[in-house]
C-alpha positions, 0 to 999 in steps of 0.5 A: 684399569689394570689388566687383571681388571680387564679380566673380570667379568665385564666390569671393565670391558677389553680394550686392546692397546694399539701402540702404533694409533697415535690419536683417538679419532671416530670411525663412525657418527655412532650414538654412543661416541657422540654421548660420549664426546659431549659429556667428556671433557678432551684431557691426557689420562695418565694410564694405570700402572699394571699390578700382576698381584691384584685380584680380579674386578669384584673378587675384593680390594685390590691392593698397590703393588709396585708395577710391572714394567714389562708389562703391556700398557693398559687400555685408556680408562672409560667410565662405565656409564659411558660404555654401551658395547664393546663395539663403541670402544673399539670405534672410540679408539681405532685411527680413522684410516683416512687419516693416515695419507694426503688427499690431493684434488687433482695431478698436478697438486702433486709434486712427483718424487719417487721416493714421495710416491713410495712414501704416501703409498705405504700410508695407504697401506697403512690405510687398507691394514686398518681398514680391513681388521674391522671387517669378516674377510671369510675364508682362511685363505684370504686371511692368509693370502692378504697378510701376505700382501700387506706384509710384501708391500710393506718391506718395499723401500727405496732400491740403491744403487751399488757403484764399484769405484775401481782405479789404480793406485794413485789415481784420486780416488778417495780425493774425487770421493771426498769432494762428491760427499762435500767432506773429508769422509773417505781416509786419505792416508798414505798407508796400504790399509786407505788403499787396499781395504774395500770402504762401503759409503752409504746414506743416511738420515742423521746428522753424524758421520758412523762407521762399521770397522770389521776386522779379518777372523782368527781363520783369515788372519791365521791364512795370512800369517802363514804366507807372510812368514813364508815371505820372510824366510829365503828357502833355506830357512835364513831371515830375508832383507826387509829394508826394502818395502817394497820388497815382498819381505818388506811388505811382509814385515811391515804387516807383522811388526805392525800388529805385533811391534814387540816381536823382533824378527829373528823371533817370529820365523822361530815362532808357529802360527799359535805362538804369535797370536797366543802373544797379544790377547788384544788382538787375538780378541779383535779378530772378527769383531766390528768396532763401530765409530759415531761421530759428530763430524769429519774431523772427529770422525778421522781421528776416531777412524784413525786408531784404526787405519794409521799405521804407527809410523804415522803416529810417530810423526804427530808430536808437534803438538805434544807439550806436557811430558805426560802426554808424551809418554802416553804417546810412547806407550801408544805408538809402541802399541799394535796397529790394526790395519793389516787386520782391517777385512772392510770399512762401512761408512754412513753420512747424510751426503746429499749426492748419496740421498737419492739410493747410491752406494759408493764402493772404493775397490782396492787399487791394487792386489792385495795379499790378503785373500780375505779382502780379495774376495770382498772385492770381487764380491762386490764386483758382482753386486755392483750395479754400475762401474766407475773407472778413474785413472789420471787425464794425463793417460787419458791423452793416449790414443789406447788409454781406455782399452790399456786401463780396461785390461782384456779379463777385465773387459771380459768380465764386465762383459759376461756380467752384462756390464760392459756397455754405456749403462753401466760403465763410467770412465772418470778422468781425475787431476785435470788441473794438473795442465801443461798449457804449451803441451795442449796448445801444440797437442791439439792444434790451439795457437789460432784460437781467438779466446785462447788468443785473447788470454795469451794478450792479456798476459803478454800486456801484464808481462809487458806492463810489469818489465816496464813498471820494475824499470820505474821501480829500480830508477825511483829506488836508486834515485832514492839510494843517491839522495839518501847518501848525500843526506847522511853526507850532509848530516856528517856534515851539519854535525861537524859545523855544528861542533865547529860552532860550539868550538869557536864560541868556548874558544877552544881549537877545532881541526875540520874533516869535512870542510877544511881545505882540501889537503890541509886537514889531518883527521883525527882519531874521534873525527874518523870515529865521529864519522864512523859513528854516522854510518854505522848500524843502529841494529849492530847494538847501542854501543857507538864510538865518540870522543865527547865526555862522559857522564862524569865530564872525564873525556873518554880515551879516543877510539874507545867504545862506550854505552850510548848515553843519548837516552830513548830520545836520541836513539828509539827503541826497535819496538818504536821504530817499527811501529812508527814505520807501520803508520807511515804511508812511505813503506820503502826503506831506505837506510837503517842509518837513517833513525840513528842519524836523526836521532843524532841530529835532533839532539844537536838541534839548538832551536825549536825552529827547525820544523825540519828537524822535528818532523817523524822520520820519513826515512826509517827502514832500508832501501837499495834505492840510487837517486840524484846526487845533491850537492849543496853539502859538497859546494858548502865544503868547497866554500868553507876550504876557499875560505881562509877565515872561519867565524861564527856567522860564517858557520851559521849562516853554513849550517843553515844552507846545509839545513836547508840541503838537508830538507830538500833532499827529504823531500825528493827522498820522499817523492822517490819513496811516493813512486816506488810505493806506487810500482810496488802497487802497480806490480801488485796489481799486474801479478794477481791481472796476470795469476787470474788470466793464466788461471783462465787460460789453465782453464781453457787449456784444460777444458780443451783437454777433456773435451778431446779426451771424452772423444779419444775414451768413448772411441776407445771403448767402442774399439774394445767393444768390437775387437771383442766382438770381432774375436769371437766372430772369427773363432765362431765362423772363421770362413766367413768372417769379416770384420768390415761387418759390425755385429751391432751399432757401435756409434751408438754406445755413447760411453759417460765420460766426466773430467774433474779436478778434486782438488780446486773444487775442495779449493773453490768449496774451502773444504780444506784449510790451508790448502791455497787458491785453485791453481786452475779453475775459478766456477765450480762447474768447471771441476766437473764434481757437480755433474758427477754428483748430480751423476750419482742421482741420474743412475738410481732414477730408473730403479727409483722410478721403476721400484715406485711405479711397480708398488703402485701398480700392486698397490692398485690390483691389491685395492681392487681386490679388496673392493671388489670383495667387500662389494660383494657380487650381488643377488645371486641365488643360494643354489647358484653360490653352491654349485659355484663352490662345490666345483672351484673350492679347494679347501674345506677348512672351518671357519672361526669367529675368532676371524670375524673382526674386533667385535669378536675377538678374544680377551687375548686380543686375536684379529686378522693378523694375529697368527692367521694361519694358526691352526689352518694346516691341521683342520684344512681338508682337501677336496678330491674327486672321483680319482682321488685327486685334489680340485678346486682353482688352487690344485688345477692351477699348481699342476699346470704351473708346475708343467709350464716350470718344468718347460722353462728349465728345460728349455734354460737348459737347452739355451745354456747347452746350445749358446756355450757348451761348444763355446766352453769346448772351443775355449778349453782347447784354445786355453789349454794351447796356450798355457806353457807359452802362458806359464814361461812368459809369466814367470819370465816377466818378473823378478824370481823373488816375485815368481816365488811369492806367486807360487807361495800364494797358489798363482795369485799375488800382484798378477793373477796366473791363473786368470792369465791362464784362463783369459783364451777360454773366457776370451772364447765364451765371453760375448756368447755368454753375454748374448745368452744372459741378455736375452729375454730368458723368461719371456715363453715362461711368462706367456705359458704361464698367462695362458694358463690363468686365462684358460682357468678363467674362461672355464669358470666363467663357462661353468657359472649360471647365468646370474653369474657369468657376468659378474664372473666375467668382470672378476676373472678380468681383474683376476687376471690383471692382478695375476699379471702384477704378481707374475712380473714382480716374480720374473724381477725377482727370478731374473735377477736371482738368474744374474746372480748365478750367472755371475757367479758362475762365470767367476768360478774358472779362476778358482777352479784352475787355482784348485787344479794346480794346487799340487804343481804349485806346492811341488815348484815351492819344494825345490830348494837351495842353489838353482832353485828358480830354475828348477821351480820354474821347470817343475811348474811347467812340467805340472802344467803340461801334464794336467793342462787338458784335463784341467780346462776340460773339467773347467767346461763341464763344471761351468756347464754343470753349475748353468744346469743346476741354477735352471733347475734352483730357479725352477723350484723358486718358480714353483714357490712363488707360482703356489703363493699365485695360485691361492691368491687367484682363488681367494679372487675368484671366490668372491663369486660363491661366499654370501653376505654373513653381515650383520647390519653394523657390519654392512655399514662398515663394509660399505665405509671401509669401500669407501676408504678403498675408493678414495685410495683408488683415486689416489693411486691414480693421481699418483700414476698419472704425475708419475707419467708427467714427471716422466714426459718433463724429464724426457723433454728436457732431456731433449733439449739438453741432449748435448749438455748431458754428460758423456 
């Protein structure tokens, strides 16, 4: 029915759409439901669509008009016969609450996760919501204060952890980044944008890889023009060389052509500011906006992310794979386009990386100052958001005895330590690339030649070492062995060939002059002999062009000496193609001479008879070889026969070639044998190379294991030293008579810094996270790159906060429940008399009470319930009781005023603390860093290039090195553990014990006041009163206090831009100074400025750190005050349980007693949750205890 039909009058009772209910279910065995059910079949009804234009039920004929498709959905369609009240209805089609949590029997039914915990527990918020819009809850104070309740239990998720991942340039970050998330995710690019742009990396549930890129604003962008074209031009106005990169006008210039390539630089030192933006409307657009990438995976996501990150010389190099001349032009257009990284202000990156599931943020900070100030104060932003540090620099370092306190520079230190991070909580040093080892380093560094597996590894490798001289020998003897009988071969072939054309010479009875075998001295070799031979030892891959003096193909003799096509056919003289291939079936892969194929092939050819089997075989001598073998000589002792000889006959011959055949074949066996070994060397040097590869790899391992044990060590040390000397600074200019550093101020052996040594790149190896990338070069176990414990790392520092933000919900959770039983419970027979006198003297408000409030039976064809606006109408119709002094009474005002007396304590007594822990600090500090600020100012600008010193001034100080917190560093040094010490104490602890009295007192006067039939039951309310004040007073202080960090924070950061502010004008006076001697006039007119001003700038420095600790006091009293008013109703919406009677109906008694029911259950389930939170944590401290010493450092 359509909601014009629900309107009429009831021909079609209300029903309020529910969009959230996903199924129908009963709440109660009603009569009407059960009718109902038995005689309805169970079937989807497809819902009515809305039509604005029909008339009302029983007013006429409705007409189909095309729906509304803004309109709300209609109510599920109910035939009228079936519909008793309105009541059945809304029973029909309200979500059983319990079905909206799991029950569990027992504890350990439960598999205690906190995230598991926090999840069932919003069901049961859920649970109590539903449960709770079908009864009267009375007054309009509970209404409203329940909301609350529900509505602040509801926003409660999953608490991250921020980690500030900080590391100098060239440190591997992004690399130790990309194989904790187990992909390519961080940009690795080489450009300045990869390492100066703060990239947020966080998780999410889907599968794809999405990025926010936000670029700077027109207002940021325009601030950063202005000091680039200020880099560019010397002081006199004339463009600077910027063919140096590194140079700050190469740097500056880089930056600009970048964005606005076509812009030459003669041009833009004559352009403003407007003019250079006014020139690309893309880019003028850009700024400010965020583009947002979705990929699908890591490869699309880096191409995707790389139109903005890569600069265009980067593009310029990725043509390779550029074929169509279209794509290369659009290419060209690209490339001569703008890049966008100079414009980058942050990168946001979301994955499903399993190390970030558990709440961890990783934050990759800039490496090195950036000159762009907007990114500056990203960075620094999260610097104080962060809630932990990572520290990565190169193991390498790591071996020096000062590493941690050089990496850590003293302001740096400083500032972790006022923040309240400088302690093993909350930093983490991770020493990258320890794959890159020098064993022989180590070994002599840390005393390594006696150890027994070290000892083992180096006798492995000396074995392979040994084995492989020894196997090498065996190859070069078989391969010369090899060369030697393949020359007597070619030798013998020479030699059979000539035989042979002697045979056939002297059967034609045709003359014939011998080379080879004539007698020694008698024989004058002729041209085609010495061509003859030539053509036996020439090479087949010099062409197919070979000298012979037989006749050509039409029978004429060639002219001697003169070159001709080889007429012997495929036959005689394989195609390349065929010999490879015949080479590649071949079991001998030594080759020996690329004359053998030819001379074979030759020597087939002059094969007269099938016979020789010899001649036939595939040719075992294909390929080349450097091989020497023993020489045969039955070719030269046929020779020496043949010259003894003084008659030559045909059987002579014959019976010749068939020695020399038979030479032949014997030589191609022994050739063969020499093959068959040096095949054998070849394998067994094969094997002895990836022996020796595998046990060098181990010893690399061992040697690099060792390093980072003994690095750990050297590291926690060190930060204990820095600790200390921080510690003993401050002592000393505290009490300089009676200090004495022997006496430490705190047990430093036992801040146990975590220390992880790891290699990226062989765990991207091991994992083939990387293609192409080779072997691991030092590990072989992933365990040994030290990523898997930095990845269970990850998760190790969000379990508190995990275990911390569950455990607290459920706590609510409980006192919330117990509430809400204890109302619906009700208090009993108590008299009317007793009820009233009770509310005359405890109520605060005397606000009308509506039926629009008492639950779904009563609501309004609009759909009004208990969470409907419950505080509409609630400040114009509430009255306040006064007494006879015209003040407000009641629990609320008593309890508002005593709270606002305690609040005003707690700011004064924070004020008080503030003055006396650093006001005589932050004196002492102003004095020491106004001291020490012209030996500061001379030593910095002395320490660097001139160019450098004036691209510092141009920036106000702050530029690769800050001076102004080098000016600063001798007061913070004076304030740094005072202030630590202050915002580590408990700051709130005398708030929170007044405030508790103060409830305490109000209930023991109630409970004093009650009649006797009450004071029991107002006993047994006031205890859970109070417990349920306790849970909302701790979850304020939270809350109060980390505002409090806040503050702290951020004040403690305000001294280097208050001296920035301070200077300003000494810094625009140095930049004025022109022409010849200009360096040395800046540099004078800075110092001057600096003297002049030095006092009362670091003076001033201490009254505004003073002045802004006050304020935040007197910013976290007025929260206190807040939160303290929300308390106070919520204690009497408690206590008034004691006078609000029983208004029920019988059916609304019977779904009161039901939704007890529900709340018990929830109770119970709390419970089981508590204690398997318990257990969880007693199995993680027992573990912990048995692997104390496996946990990382």
């Amino acid at each position: 029915m359509s909601l014009k039909e629900n309107q009429g009058p009831h021909n079609g009772p209300y029903i309020k759409p529910e969009p959230e209910e996903q199924r129908i279910a009963p709440l109660t065995q009603s009569s009407s439901w059960q009718a109902a059910q038995s005689q309805l079949p169970v079937t989807v009804v497809k819902p009515e669509p809305i039509d604005t234009t029909r008339l009302p039920a029983g007013s006429g004929p409705a007409t189909a008009l095309k729906p509304d498709p803004y309109a709300l959905p209609p109510a599920p369609q109910v035939p009228a016969a079936l519909v008793k009240t309105q009541e059945d209805i809304s029973k029909a089609l309200v979500i059983s609450p319990r079905s909206l949590y799991k029950v569990h029997a027992t504890v350990g039914d439960i598999q205690y996760t906190p995230e598991g915990a926090l999840e069932e527990g919003m069901n049961m918020v859920k649970a109590l919501k539903a449960s709770i819009k079908q009864i009267n809850l009375g007054s309009k104070m509970r209404q409203g204060v329940w909301q609350e309740e529900i509505k602040n239990l509801l926003s409660q998720g999953s608490p991250t952890t921020m980690i500030a991942v900080c590391g100098a340039t060239g440190a591997g970050k992004s690399s130790i980044l990309n194989a904790i998330l187990d992909d390519n995710i961080v940009p690795t690019s080489g450009m300045r944008a990869c390492t100066a742009v703060v990239t947020e990396i966080s998780y999410h549930t889907k599968k794809t890889i999405d990025g926010d890129v936000s670029f700077l604003t027109e207002q940021e962008w325009r601030d950063e023009l202005s000091v680039l074209l200020d880099d560019l031009v010397d002081e006199d106005g004339n463009l600077k060389r910027s063919t140096d990169l590194r140079s700050d006008a190469g740097v500056a210039w880089s930056k600009v052509h970048a964005v606005y390539p076509s812009i030459s630089q003669e041009q833009i030192i004559r352009m403003s500011i407007d003019q250079i933006i006014a020139r690309d409307q893309k880019i003028a657009k850009l700024l400010g906006t965020t583009k947002r990438i979705s990929s699908p995976d890591s490869k699309t996501f880096a191409k995707e992310i790389s139109k903005y990150i890569d600069s265009k010389d980067q593009k310029r190099g990725d043509k390779k794979d550029k074929k169509k001349d279209k794509d290369k032009k659009k290419d060209k257009e690209r490339d001569d386009g703008p890049a966008y990284w100079p414009l980058i202000r942050q990168v946001q990156v979301r994955c499903n990386s399993k190390a970030l599931s558990t709440g961890a943020i990783l934050v990759d900070l800039p490496g090195v100052a950036d000159a762009n100030a907007a990114r500056n104060n990203i960075a620094k932003d999260y610097m104080k958001k962060c809630d932990c540090v990572w520290i990565l620099a190169p193991i390498t370092r790591a071996v020096d005895d000062k590493t941690a306190r050089d990496l850590m520079g003293d302001a740096f230190k400083m500032q972790l330590m006022m923040d309240g991070n400088y302690d093993a909580n909350a930093i983490t040093f991770i020493a990258t690339k320890c794959d890159d080892i020098s064993c022989s380093e180590v070994v002599r560094a840390l005393n390594l030649d006696d150890d027994p597996e070290l000892e083992g590894y180096e006798d492995d490798i000396d074995q392979c070492k040994t084995g492989t001289v020894e196997w090498k020998q065996k190859k070069s003897e078989a391969e010369s062995a090899a060369n030697d009988v393949n020359e007597q071969l070619k030798h013998s072939r020479a030699i059979l060939q000539e035989l042979q054309e002697h045979l056939a010479a002297l059967e034609k009875g045709e003359p014939f002059e011998p080379m080879l075998t004539a007698k020694k001295g008698t024989g004058k070799p002729t041209a085609s002999r010495s061509s003859s031979k030539a053509d036996c030892d020439s090479d087949p891959a010099s062409g197919s062009e070979v000298e012979t003096d037989e006749e050509d193909a039409d029978g004429n003799e060639s002219p001697k000496g003169k070159k001709r096509k080889n007429k012997h056919g495929d036959k005689a003289r394989p195609s390349k193609k065929m010999r490879g291939s015949s080479m590649a079936r071949s079991d001998d892969r030594m080759a020996v001479d690329d004359d053998d194929d030819d001379e074979f092939a030759v020597e087939d050819e002059l094969v007269f008879s099938d016979s020789d089997e010899d001649m036939d075989k595939p040719d075992d001598d294909k390929g080349e070889s450097d091989s020497d073998s023993d020489s045969d000589s039955g070719s030269e002792k046929e020779s020496e026969k043949d010259e003894e000889e003084e008659e030559v006959t045909v059987e002579s011959l014959k019976a010749r070639i068939e020695e020399v055949k038979q030479a032949i074949k014997d030589g191609r066996v022994q050739l063969s044998e020499f093959r068959q070994q040096r095949k054998d060397a070849v394998d067994m040097l094969a094997t002895l190379k990836k022996k020796q590869n595998e046990a060098q790899r181990k010893k690399n391992a061992f040697c690099s294991l060792k390093r980072s044990e003994y690095s750990r060590d050297v590291l926690k040390e060190d930060f204990r030293t820095g600790l200390k000397d921080l510690d003993d600074a401050e002592q000393e200019q505290k009490n300089p008579d009676t200090f004495d550093p022997s006496v430490n101020i705190r047990d430093y052996s036992a801040i146990d810094l975590p220390v992880f040594t790891c290699s990226a790149r062989d765990y991207v190896r091991i994992k083939g996270q990387v293609r192409g990338d080779g072997d691991p070069t030092c590990f072989t176990k992933v365990d040994d790159t030290g990523i898997p414990a930095l990845q269970d790392w990850c998760h190790q520092l969000t379990i508190s906060s995990r275990s911390r933000a569950a455990r607290n919900f459920l706590t609510h959770l409980n006192t919330f429940a117990k509430a809400i039983r204890a109302f619906l419970q009700g208090i009993g027979e108590v008299t009317e008399e007793d009820r009233l006198a009770m509310k005359e003297q405890w109520e605060s408000d005397l606000a009308e009470e509506h039926d629009a409030w008492n639950g779904y039976a009563a609501s309004s064809d609009s759909g009004s319930h208990v969470y409907d606006d419950p505080w509409d109408g609630l400040h114009t119709m509430k009255q306040t009781k006064v007494g006879p002094d015209g003040k407000p009474v009641g629990i609320t005002p008593r309890l508002v005023e005593e709270f606002g007396d305690v609040v005003d304590n707690c700011v004064q007594e924070l004020q008080d603390r503030f003055k006396d822990g650093l006001e005589e600090r932050c004196q002492v500090g102003a004095s020491n860093a106004a001291a020490a600020a012209l030996d500061t100012s001379d030593t910095f600008a002395a320490s660097m290039h001139w160019a450098t010193y004036r691209a510092t001034l141009r920036r106000h100080g702050s530029w690769r090195q800050d001076l102004n917190v080098e000016l600063s560093n001798p007061f913070t040094r004076q304030i740094a553990s005072s202030w630590s010490k202050v915002f580590e104490s408990d700051l709130f602890s005398a708030f929170e014990i007044a405030t508790t009295e103060v409830v305490k007192r109000l209930l023991t006067d109630i409970e004093a006041t009650a009649a006797i039939g009450l004071k029991e039951r107002a006993k047994g309310q006031g205890e859970l009163c109070l417990e349920e004040a306790r849970v909302a007073l701790r979850k304020m202080l939270d809350v109060v206090s980390e505002a409090m960090n806040t503050q702290q924070k951020e004040i403690s950061r305000c001294l280097s831009p208050h001296v920035q502010s301070q200077l300003a004008d000494g810094y625009n006076r140095a930049m004025d100074e022109r022409g010849r001697g200009s360096v040395a006039r800046q540099k004078a007119v800075f110092h001057n400025h600096i003297a002049q001003v030095k006092n009362y700038v670091f003076t001033g420095a201490a009254d505004v750190i003073m002045g802004r600790l006050s304020s935040a006091a007197e910013a976290v009293g007025q929260a206190l005050n807040e939160s303290l008013e929300e308390l106070a109703r919520k204690i009497e919406v408690s206590i008034a349980v004691l006078w609000e009677g029983v208004r029920d109906d019988p059916e609304q008694a019977k779904t009161r007693a039901e939704v007890v029911e529900t709340v018990s259950e929830i109770l119970n389930q709390v419970e089981l949750w508590k204690g398997a939170e318990g257990m969880s944590r007693a199995l993680l401290a027992s573990t912990n205890d048995e692997d104390v010493e496996m946990v990382p450092a």
